[in-house]
C-alpha positions as CSV (number, residue, x, y, z in Angstrom):
1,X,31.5,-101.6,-6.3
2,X,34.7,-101.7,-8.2
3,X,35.4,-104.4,-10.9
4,X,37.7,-106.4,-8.0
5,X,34.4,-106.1,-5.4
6,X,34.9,-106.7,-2.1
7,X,38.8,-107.0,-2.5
8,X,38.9,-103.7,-4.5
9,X,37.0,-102.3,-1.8
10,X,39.6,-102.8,0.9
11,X,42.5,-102.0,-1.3
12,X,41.2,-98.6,-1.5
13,X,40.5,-98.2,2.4
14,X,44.1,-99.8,3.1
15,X,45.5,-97.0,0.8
16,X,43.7,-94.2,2.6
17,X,44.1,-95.5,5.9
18,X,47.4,-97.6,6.3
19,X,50.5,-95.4,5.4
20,X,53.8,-97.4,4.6
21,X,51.7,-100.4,3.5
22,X,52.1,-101.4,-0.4
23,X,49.4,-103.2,-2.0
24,X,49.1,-104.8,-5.3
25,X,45.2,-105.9,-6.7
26,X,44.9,-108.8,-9.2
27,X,42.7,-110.8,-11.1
28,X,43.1,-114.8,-10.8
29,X,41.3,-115.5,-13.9
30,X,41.4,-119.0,-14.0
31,X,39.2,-118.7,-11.2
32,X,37.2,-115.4,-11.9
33,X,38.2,-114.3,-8.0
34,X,40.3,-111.2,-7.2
35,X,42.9,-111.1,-4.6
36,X,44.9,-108.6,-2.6
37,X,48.8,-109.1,-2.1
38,X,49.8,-106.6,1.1
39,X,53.5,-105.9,2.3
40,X,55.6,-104.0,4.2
41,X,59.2,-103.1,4.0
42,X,60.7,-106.2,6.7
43,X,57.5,-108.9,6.5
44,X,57.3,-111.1,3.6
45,X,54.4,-110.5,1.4
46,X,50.5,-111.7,2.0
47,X,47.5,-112.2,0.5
48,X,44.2,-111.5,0.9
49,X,40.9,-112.8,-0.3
50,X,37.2,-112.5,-0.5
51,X,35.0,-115.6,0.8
52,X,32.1,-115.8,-0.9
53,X,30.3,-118.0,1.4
54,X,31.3,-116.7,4.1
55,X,31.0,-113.2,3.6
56,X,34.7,-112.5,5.1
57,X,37.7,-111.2,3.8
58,X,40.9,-113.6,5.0
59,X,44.3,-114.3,4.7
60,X,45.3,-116.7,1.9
61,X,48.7,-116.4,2.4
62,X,51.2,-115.5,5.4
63,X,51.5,-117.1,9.3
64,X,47.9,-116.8,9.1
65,X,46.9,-118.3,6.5
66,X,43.1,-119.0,6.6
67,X,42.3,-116.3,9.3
68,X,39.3,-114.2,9.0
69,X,39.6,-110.5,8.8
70,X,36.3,-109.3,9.3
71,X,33.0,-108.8,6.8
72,X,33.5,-105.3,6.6
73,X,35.9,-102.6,4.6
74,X,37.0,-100.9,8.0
75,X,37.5,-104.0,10.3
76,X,39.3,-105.9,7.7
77,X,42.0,-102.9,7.4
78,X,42.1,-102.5,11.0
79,X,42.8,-105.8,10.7
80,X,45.6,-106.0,8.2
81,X,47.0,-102.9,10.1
82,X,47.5,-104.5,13.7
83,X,48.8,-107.9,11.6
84,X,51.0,-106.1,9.8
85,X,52.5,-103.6,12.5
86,X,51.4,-100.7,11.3
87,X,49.3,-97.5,11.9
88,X,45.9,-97.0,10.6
89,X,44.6,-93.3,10.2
């Protein structure tokens, strides 16, 4: 697990797997949660979480702002890919 957990997790895969996608990881800690901002050159930036008692990662941010992504690493960036218009490898 990294130090970000789950939202670490999937900015790694999204790294690997989504070329043309930047992504920026931080720390909110006032709240002691991570979070994921994602863009693309065109769309205005998003971000995504980690719900705890849900066990899903979702959009915070964006035209889809309280969406689920998925539980897991690999449907999440599928995901993120397909929201964002862009290829995943």
């Amino acid at each position: 697990m990294t130090p970000f957990g789950p939202v670490g997790l999937l900015c790694d895969e999204l790294r690997l797997r989504v070329p043309g996608l930047e992504t920026v990881l931080r720390c909110d800690e006032g709240r002691v949660s991570s979070y994921l901002k994602v863009a693309r050159p065109g769309i205005e930036p998003r971000v995504i979480v980690w719900d705890r008692r849900r066990g899903v990662y979702q959009w915070k941010t964006g035209p889809d702002a309280g969406g689920q992504l998925g539980a897991d690493v690999d449907q999440a960036a599928v995901a993120v890919a397909v929201a964002l218009g862009l290829s995943i490898l």
